[in-house]
N, C-alpha and C positions, 0 to 999 in steps of 0.2 A: 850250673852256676849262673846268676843273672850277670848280664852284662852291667861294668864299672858304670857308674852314672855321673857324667864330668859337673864338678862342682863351675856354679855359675858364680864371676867373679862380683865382688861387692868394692866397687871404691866409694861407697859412701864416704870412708873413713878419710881418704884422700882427700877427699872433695871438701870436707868438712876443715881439716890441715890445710888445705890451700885459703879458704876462703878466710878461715883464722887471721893467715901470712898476709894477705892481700888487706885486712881491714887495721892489721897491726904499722902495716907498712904507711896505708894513706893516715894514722893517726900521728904519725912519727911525720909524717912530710907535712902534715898540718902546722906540728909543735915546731919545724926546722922555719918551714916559710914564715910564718906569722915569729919566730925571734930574731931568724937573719935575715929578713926578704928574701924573693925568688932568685933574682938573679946571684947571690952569692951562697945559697943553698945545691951544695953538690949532690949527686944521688948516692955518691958513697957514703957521704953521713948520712943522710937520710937509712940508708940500709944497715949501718953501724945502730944507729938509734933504733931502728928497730929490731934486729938480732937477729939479721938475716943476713943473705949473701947478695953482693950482685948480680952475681949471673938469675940469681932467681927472682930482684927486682926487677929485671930487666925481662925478665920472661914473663911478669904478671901485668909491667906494663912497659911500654916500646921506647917511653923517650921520658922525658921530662914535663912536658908538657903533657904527656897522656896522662901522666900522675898527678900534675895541678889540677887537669879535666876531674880526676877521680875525687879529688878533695874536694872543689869546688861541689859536683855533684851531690856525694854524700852530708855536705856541710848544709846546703840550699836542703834539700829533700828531708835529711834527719835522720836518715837510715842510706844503706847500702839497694834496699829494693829498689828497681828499675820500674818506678814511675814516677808518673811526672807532677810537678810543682802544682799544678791546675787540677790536678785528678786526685790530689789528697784528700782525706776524709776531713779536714779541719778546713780544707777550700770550698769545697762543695757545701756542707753543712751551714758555711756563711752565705756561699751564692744562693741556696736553696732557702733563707730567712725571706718573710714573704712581709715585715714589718722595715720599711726604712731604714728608722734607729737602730734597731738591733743588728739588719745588717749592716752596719758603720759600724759600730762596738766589735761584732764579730769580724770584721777583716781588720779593724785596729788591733786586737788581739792577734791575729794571724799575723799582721805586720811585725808586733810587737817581738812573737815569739822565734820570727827571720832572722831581724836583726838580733837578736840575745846568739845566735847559734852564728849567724855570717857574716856578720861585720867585720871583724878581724881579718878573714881571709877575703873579703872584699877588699878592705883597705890595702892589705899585700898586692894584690889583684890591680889595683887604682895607682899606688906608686909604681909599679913593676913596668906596668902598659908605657909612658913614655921612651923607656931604655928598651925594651924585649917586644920583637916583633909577636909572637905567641900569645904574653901575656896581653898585647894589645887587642889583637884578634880576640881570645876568651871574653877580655870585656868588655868590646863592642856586642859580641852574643850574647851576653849577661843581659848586655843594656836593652839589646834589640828585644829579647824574651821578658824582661819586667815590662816595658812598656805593651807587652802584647797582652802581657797577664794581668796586667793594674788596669788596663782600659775594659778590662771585663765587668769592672765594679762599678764604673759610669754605666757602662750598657745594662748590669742588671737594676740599679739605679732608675736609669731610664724606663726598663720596660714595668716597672714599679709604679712609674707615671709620676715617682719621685725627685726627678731632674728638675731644677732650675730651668725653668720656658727662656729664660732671657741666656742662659749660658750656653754656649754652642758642646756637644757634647768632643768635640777634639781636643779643644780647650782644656774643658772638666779631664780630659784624658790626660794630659799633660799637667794640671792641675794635682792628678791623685801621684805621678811619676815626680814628683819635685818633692808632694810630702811624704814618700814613700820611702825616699832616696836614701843612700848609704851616707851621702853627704851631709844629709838634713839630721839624720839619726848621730852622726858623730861629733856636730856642732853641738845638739842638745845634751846627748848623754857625755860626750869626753872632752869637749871644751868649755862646756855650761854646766858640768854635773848631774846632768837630771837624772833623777831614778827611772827602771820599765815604767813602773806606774805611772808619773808624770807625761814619758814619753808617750805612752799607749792612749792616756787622755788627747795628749795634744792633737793625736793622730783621729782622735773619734770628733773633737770641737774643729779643725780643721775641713775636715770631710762635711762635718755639717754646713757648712759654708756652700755646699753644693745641692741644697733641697730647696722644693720651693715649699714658700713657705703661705700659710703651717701644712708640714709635711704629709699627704694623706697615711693613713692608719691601716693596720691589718685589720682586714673585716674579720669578726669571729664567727666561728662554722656554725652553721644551721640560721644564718641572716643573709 
């Protein structure tokens, strides 16, 4: 008789049920924080709304704050994959435009399609920070990371040999972090009305403000 042969365990199935629970959870702490703010958002609704238990929110994530971390991530990125803002294929694709204009249009669009997705929990994010040491911390890191990530668009700008001579490129840097901002985006779309559309022009006429002018051109291949 051969010897039993011990079956090799499979927790795909687990793994797939937890990751369910954990994406169900940050979408329910999305809907709590952006209708009650954070600080009056408990983790027990949060886990009621999502049809879970606490001991198993608390086991997917540690505190309160690990769980804004998780929403804020997934909200910024667009997905649950662990990569980062700057390494996305719609980032790249725009840094990698080798025409001026077009790159302006293409990170106005990237900007565009941020704010449609994180605005909201920015602004929870923006009111919370005064009262909640945590929330303040997250969005001084917020802030610190768009400004690292918006001054890329000067530098590739620049190495474009598209930058404005007379504008100092820190400047321009802080120039593209103003119109970029969650604040800028909430005056025009929620206090002024403006549609994406509107918004995403504004975002591309702006930016042109920062070429010298007239802009050099993408040489076409084989000249």
């Amino acid at each position: 008789m051969s010897p039993a042969v011990k079956r090799r365990y499979d927790n795909s199935r687990r793994q797939a049920q937890s990751q369910a629970t954990r994406a169900s959870i940050i979408e329910a702490a999305r809907a709590q924080f952006t209708e009650h703010g954070y600080p009056a958002t408990t983790l027990e609704a949060i886990a009621a709304a999502a049809g879970t238990s606490l001991p198993t929110l608390y086991r997917l994530f540690s505190s309160k704050r690990a769980l804004l971390k998780a929403v804020l991530d997934v909200t910024i990125g667009g997905d649950d994959q662990p990569i980062a803002f700057s390494d996305r294929p719609e980032v790249q694709a725009a840094r990698a435009q080798t025409d001026p204009v077009k790159l302006i249009a293409a990170f106005a669009r990237v900007g565009r399609d941020f704010m449609d997705r994180s605005a909201p929990i920015l602004h929870v994010l923006a009111t919370a920070a005064p009262a909640d040491p945590d929330a303040a911390q997250l969005a001084a890191e917020i802030r610190r990371q768009r400004h690292v990530g918006q001054s890329r668009i000067v530098a590739a700008l620049d190495g474009l040999g598209a930058l404005d001579p007379d504008l100092d490129p820190a400047d321009a840097a802080d120039i593209v972090y103003l119109v970029m901002s969650p604040d800028a985006h909430r005056i025009l779309t929620v206090e002024r009305g403006w549609t994406g559309d509107e918004y995403e022009r504004w975002i591309a006429r702006a930016f042109g403000a920062l070429l010298r002018h007239p802009p050099p051109r993408e040489t076409p291949s084989g000249i």
